[in-house]
Steps between C-alpha positions, in 0.01 A plus 500: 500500500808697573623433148180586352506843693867601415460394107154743512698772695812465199158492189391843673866657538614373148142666334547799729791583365451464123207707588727817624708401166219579337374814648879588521582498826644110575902529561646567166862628560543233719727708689645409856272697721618340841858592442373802417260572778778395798789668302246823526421416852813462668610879335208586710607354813628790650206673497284195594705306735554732798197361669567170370814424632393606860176327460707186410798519741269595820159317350636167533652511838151399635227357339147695586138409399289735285124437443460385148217842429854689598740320326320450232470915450882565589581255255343700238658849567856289515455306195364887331846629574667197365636434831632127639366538808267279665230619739614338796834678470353831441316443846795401700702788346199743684555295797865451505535949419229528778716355803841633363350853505383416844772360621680789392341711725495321755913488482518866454252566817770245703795704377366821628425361836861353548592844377362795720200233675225662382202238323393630213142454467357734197799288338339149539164626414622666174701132455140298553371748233808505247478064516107468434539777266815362335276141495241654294715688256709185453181284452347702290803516263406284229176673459738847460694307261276385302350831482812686397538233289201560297527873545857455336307273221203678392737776432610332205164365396409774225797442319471132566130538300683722252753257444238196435307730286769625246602166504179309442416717251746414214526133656193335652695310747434520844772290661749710312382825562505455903866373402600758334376729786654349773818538343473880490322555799661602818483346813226313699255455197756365247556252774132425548490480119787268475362268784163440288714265259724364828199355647414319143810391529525375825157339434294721720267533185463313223475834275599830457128621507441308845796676627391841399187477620640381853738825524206734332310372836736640748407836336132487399418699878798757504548577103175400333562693223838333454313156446233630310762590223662178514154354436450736214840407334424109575143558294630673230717167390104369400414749272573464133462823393837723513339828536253326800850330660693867461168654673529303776836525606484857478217490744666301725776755501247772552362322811822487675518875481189586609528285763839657650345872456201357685663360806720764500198765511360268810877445680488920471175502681564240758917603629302912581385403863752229575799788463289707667486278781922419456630871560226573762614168686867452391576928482290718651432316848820375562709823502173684687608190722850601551429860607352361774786259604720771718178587759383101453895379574483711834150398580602105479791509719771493273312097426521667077879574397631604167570103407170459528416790272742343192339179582139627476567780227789370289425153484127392587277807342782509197369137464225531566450777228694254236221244548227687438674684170586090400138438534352791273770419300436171446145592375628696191433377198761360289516590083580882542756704538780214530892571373735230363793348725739812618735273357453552184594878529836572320627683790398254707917486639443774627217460701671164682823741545591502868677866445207699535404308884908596607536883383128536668640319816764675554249842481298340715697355782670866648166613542370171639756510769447859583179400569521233765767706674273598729406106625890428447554780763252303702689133503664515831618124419777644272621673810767373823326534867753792551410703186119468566568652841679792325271528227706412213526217322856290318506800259511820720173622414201543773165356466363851443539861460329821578447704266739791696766265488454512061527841466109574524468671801168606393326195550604508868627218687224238332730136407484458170355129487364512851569153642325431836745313740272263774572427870564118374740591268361520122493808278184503271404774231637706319235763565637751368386730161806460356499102503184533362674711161815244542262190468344665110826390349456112584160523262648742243792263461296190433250683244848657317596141504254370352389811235885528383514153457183440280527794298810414426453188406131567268555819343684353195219205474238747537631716237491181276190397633274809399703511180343131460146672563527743238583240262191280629293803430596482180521179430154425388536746136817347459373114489233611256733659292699170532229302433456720176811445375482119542170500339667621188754254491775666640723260697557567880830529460422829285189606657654581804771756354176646269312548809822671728495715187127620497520572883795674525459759787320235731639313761355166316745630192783374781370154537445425132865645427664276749320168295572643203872558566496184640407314205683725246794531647542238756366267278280333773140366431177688619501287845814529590502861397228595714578264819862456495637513831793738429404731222111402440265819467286354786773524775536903448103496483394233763102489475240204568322660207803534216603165586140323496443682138851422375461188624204384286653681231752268482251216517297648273782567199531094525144476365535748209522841447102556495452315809770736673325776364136405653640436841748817540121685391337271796767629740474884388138477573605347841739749564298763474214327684690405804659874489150621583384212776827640643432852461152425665646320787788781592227775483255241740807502747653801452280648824615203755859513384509910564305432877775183551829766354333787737418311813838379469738737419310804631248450765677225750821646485307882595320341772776299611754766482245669757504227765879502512436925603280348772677294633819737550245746608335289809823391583660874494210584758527247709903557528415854558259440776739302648779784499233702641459238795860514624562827443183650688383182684179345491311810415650749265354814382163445595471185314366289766658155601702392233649196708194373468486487170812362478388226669235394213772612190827370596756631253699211530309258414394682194583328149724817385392651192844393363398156499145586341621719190758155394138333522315718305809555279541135414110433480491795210755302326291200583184585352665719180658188409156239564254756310751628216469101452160529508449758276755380179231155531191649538597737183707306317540124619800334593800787418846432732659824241206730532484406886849532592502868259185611687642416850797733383222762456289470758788441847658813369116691505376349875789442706616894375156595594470332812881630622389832426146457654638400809821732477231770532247330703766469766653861488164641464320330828790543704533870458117500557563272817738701623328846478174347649745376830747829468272612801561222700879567537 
C-alpha cells in the first residue's frame, strides 16, 4: 500500500512538473540553487548570526519546554529571518540573559557594601526591573527580527515586481524572471527569492509554484498588495493574447505602487500621536524631572546621589526612549524611500577612514579633560594622608580656590568649585557656579566628537550622493530617448554616446558619457561598462534606480533590439510614476519630520538648557542662605529662622548642579542621536550616510543651543538670586 502511495505521489510530481514546463515556470536552467542560496546566506551571516550564535552557544546549555501554541509561533518569526535557531533555544537565551543581568546586580550591590557598607536598595530594584525587562526584550527578539526582516524586504518589493514585469514581458517565464530578480536584488528579498528554488530542491515542494505560494503566504497579512501582484503576474502566463498578457503585468506593477503610497498615507496618520506621546514622555517630563532633583535630593536624605541620576537618566529613560522609537519604527512601511548599500559609494574609503575619528579626538579630549577637572579636584584617593591634611594633593595643587586667590577679587572670597568637607571625612559637590561652566566642556567635547567626525567622513559621499539625485531626476527622459534610439535600430553600444550627445548640459549627459567611453575607448561591453567594479559608470552614480533600469537593459538587448526598446519605455513610465508616489509621500511627511527636527534640535535643548539655570540657581540660594547663617546666626536680617530651614534643605546632601548639567548634557546627546535616527527612517527608510550627515547637523544645532541656554540661564538667575537676597547680607 506503501508502494502504491509513493508511485501515486512520483505520477503527481512527474505531471506537476511538465505542467510548470508548460506554463513556463518548471526549472529550466537547471541551475544549482542550493549552492547558490547557502553561498548567499553565509555572506549574510554577519548580519544574521549575532543572535544566532548566542542563541546557540547559551540555548543549549539547558534544555527548556515551550508549549507547542508558543513554539509553534517563534518558530515562524525565526524561520522568516532565515535564522537556525530553534525555539527552545531562543527561550533559554531569555532565560539564561534574565539571571546574568540579575546576577549582575546583585554582584555590583555586594561590591558596594564591602566598599563603604552601605546596601543599595533602589539598585536591586532597578536590577529586578532591568532582568524581567531584559527577559521580555530577549524573548521577544525573533518577533523584532522577523519584523526588521520584512521591513528590510518589502523595501525591495517594487523593484522586485518591476523586475518580474520587464522580464515577463519579453519572456513568459515565471521561474526565470524571479531568477533573474534575485540576482539583482539586494539583500533580504533576493535571499527569500533564492530560497523559493532551495526548498524545491531540498524537496520541501515538489514545484516551484507550491513553493511560491508557501512564501507569498508569509506576506498575504503584512504586504497584500505585494501578493496580489504576484498573483497577477502568475495569471497572466494563461492568457493567449499578448496585448491581454502585457495588460496584466502592467497592472500588477501598478498595484504595487498604489499600495506603498497607500500604507504610507495610513503609517503618516498613525506615527502623529505615538511621537506625540515619545517627546512628551521621553523629553519633556524627564528634564521637568530633573529640575526638581536638587530640592527632591535634600528632601530624601541624601538616599538619591548623582550615580543614581546617570543610572536613571543616561541609561534607563535613554532606553527606554530607543524602544519606543524601535517600535514606531518597526511599523513603517517598507518600498519607499530606501538607498542602495553605502558600499557602493565610490568614496566609500573614505567614509571607513579612521583619520577623521583621531584629528576630532584629539579636539575633543583637551576640552573633555577641562571639564571633569572639577570631579578630578574632588578624588581625594589620588592623594597621601599627609597631603589631604594640607590640602594638596601629589601635584602641589589644592582641592580648591577662591576666587581672591585668582586674581578676581571681585567675586569675594566665594571657592571656586565649592566642595563641602563632612565631620566623617568626605568632600561632596562641587557647588560652585563655576563648576557648573567647567562641567559644559565634557558635553561640547563629545558632540565636537562626534559632528567633526561624521562630517568629515559624509560630506564627500553626500556630494556624490545628491549628484546621483539629479541624475535620477533625469533619468526618466533619458531612458525614453534611449529607448528611441534602440527602436530605430541603433545598437546600444552607439545609442548610448547619441544619447550623452542630445543631453549635454544634464547631469544624465555624465552617466551616458562614462558607458559610452567605456565601450569606445575601453573597448568593454555594455555590462561591464556600466557595472564594472573599477571604472563602471554605476560606481560614480550608485542608485537602486540606474542600476535596476540598466540592469534589464542588459537583459533586454539579449532578446533583440525591439524588445530592449519596449522595456527601457516600461521603465521610463515607471520612473516617472514612482517619482510622483515619492513626491506624494515626502509632502505627506514633510509636517512630522519638521515637528521630529524642531522638538529635537530646538525645543528640548531650550527647555533643557533652562533646568541646568535652575538648578545652579536653587543651589546658589541655598549656599547663600547658608553664608547668611554663620555669618549672622540663626536669624539674619529679619529673615526669620533660617536654621530651621536648614534643617529640611541640607546643602550637603544636595545632588550639585555640577553633577546634573553632565546628565542633562549627555541625555541631549542621547536623544539627538535616538530621534535624528528616527527621523532619516521615518523620511527616508533605512539611510546609515544620510543619518550619520544629519547627526553632524543636528549635535552642532542642540548641544550649541542648549550650552548657550544654560550659559545664560545660569548667569541670568543667579544675578536675579542674588539681588532678591542682597538685603539679607
Amino acid at each position: 500500500m506503501a508502494y502504491e502511495d509513493d508511485s501515486a505521489a512520483a505520477i503527481i510530481d512527474k505531471y506537476s512538473r511538465k505542467l510548470e514546463s508548460q506554463l513556463g515556470t518548471g526549472n529550466a536552467a537547471g541551475e544549482n540553487y542550493s549552492k547558490e542560496y547557502t553561498s548567499f546566506r553565509a555572506e549574510m551571516i554577519p548580519q544574521l548570526s549575532r543572535y544566532e550564535r548566542w542563541a546557540k552557544s547559551l540555548g543549549n546549555v539547558m534544555t527548556l519546554k515551550i508549549a507547542e501554541k508558543d513554539r509553534t509561533r517563534v518558530q515562524r518569526f525565526l524561520d522568516i529571518a532565515h535564522l537556525e535557531v530553534s525555539a527552545s533555544q531562543a527561550l533559554t537565551l531569555a532565560v539564561m540573559s534574565m539571571f546574568a543581568v540579575f546576577f549582575a546586580a546583585i554582584m555590583i550591590i555586594v561590591a558596594i557594601y564591602l566598599i563603604n557598607g552601605s546596601v543599595q536598595l533602589l539598585l536591586g530594584f532597578l536590577g529586578v526591573i532591568a532582568s524581567l525587562f531584559v527577559f521580555y526584550y530577549t524573548y521577544s527578539m525573533p518577533q523584532r527580527l522577523a519584523n526588521v526582516w520584512r521591513l528590510s524586504a518589502s523595501a525591495q518589493m517594487v523593484p522586485a515586481i518591476l523586475y518580474v514585469v520587464v522580464y515577463m514581458k519579453h519572456t513568459s517565464n515565471l521561474e526565470r524572471a524571479v531568477a533573474f530578480a534575485s540576482q539583482h536584488l539586494e539583500g533580504p528579498l533576493a535571499l527569500d527569492f533564492k530560497k523559493i528554488f532551495y526548498d524545491v530542491e531540498i524537496g520541501k515542494f515538489s514545484t516551484i509554484k507550491q513553493s511560491l505560494e508557501n512564501y507569498l503566504t508569509e506576506w498575504k497579512d503584512y504586504a497584500p498588495e505585494f501578493v496580489e501582484s504576484f498573483h497577477l503576474i502568475e495569471s497572466s502566463l494563461f492568457e493567449s493574447g499578448e496585448g491581454r498578457r502585457v495588460e496584466i503585468l502592467e497592472k500588477a506593477l501598478q498595484v504595487i505602487l498604489d499600495g506603498v503610497y497607500e500604507k504610507m498615507l495610513k503609517y503618516s496618520r498613525e506615527i502623529r500621536s505615538p511621537l506625540t506621546n515619545l517627546y512628551m514622555l521621553g523629553i519633556i517630563l524627564p528634564t521637568l524631572g530633573l529640575a526638581l532633583l536638587p530640592l527632591a535630593s535634600t528632601l530624601l536624605g541624601g538616599v538619591f546621589r548623582w550615580p543614581h541620576v546617570f543610572v536613571l537618566f543616561n541609561v534607563i529613560i535613554p532606553f527606554f526612549v530607543f524602544y519606543m522609537v524601535s517600535e514606531v519604527l518597526l511599523k513603517r512601511p517598507g518600498g519607499y524611500g530606501e538607498t542602495r548599500s553605502l558600499e557602493l559609494n565610490p568614496d566609500y574609503a573614505s567614509y571607513r577612514s579612521r583619520k577623521p575619528w583621531t584629528k576630532a579626538f584629539l579636539i575633543a579630549l583637551p576640552l573633555f579633560i577641562l571639564g571633569i577637572l572639577p570631579f578630578l579636584m574632588q578624588i581625594t584617593w589620588f592623594m597621601s594622608p599627609q597631603s589631604i591634611a594640607a590640602g594638596n594633593n601629589v601635584f602641589g595643587l589644592q582641592t580648591d580656590y577662591t576666587f581672591s586667590e585668582l586674581g578676581m577679587g571681585f567675586m569675594g572670597e566665594s571657592k571656586v568649585f565649592d566642595f563641602k568637607h563632612l565631620e566623617n571625612g568626605k568632600t561632596v559637590g562641587p557647588f560652585g557656579p563655576l563648576a557648573v561652566l567647567f562641567s559644559m566642556f565634557v558635553p561640547l567635547s563629545i558632540a565636537l566628537f562626534f559632528s567633526l567626525s561624521y562630517s568629515k567622513k559624509t560630506k564627500q559621499l553626500i556630494k556624490t550622493r545628491n549628484n546621483t539625485k539629479t541624475l535620477e531626476n533625469e533619468f526618466a527622459n533619458s531612458l525614453f530617448q534611449l529607448g528611441n534610439r534602440l527602436g530605430d535600430g541603433l545598437p546600444a553600444e552607439i545609442a548610448f554616446g547619441r544619447v550623452a550627445e542630445s543631453t549635454t548640459g544634464q547631469k544624465s549627459s555624465e552617466f551616458f558619457l562614462v558607458v559610452s567611453k567605456n565601450i569606445q575607448q575601453g573597448g568593454m561591453d555594455v555590462e561591464s561598462a556600466v557595472f564594472d567594479g573599477r571604472r563602471g559608470a554605476i560606481t560614480y552614480f550608485p542608485s537602486a534606480l540606474i542600476a535596476t533600469s540598466m540592469r534589464i537593459l542588459i537583459e533586454s538587448v539579449r532578446k533583440g533590439l525591439q524588445v530592449a526598446a519596449r522595456s527601457l519605455m516600461s521603465i521610463s513610465e515607471y520612473v516617472k510614476n514612482i517619482e510622483k508616489i515619492n513626491q506624494r509621500l515626502r509632502d505627506l511627511l514633510a509636517e512630522i519630520v519638521s515637528d521630529m527636527k524642531s522638538n529635537m534640535t530646538f525645543l528640548a535643548p531650550l527647555l533643557a538648557g533652562i533646568v541646568v539655570g535652575l538648578a545652579g540657581m536653587i543651589t546658589f540660594i541655598l549656599n547663600k542662605l547658608q553664608s547668611l547663617q554663620l555669618e549672622g546666626g540663626t536669624d539674619a536680617a529679619g529673615f526669620g529662622n533660617i536654621g530651621s530651614l536648614f534643617s529640611i534643605f541640607d546643602l550637603t546632601q544636595m545632588i550639585p548642579p555640577y553633577f546634573i548639567q553632565l546628565s542633562i548634557g549627555l541625555y541631549i546627546i542621547e536623544i539627538i542621536f535616538i530621534l535624528t535616527g528616527a527621523l532619516v527612517t521615518v523620511d527616508a527608510g533605512r539611510d546609515v550616510l544620510r543619518e550619520k550627515s544629519e547627526l553632524a547637523k543636528n549635535l552642532k544645532r542642540g548641544v550649541l543651543l542648549y550650552l548657550m541656554t544654560a550659559l545664560v540661564s545660569i548667569v541670568a538667575l543667579s544675578l536675579l538670586a542674588n539681588i532678591a537676597l542682597g538685603s539679607l547680607g
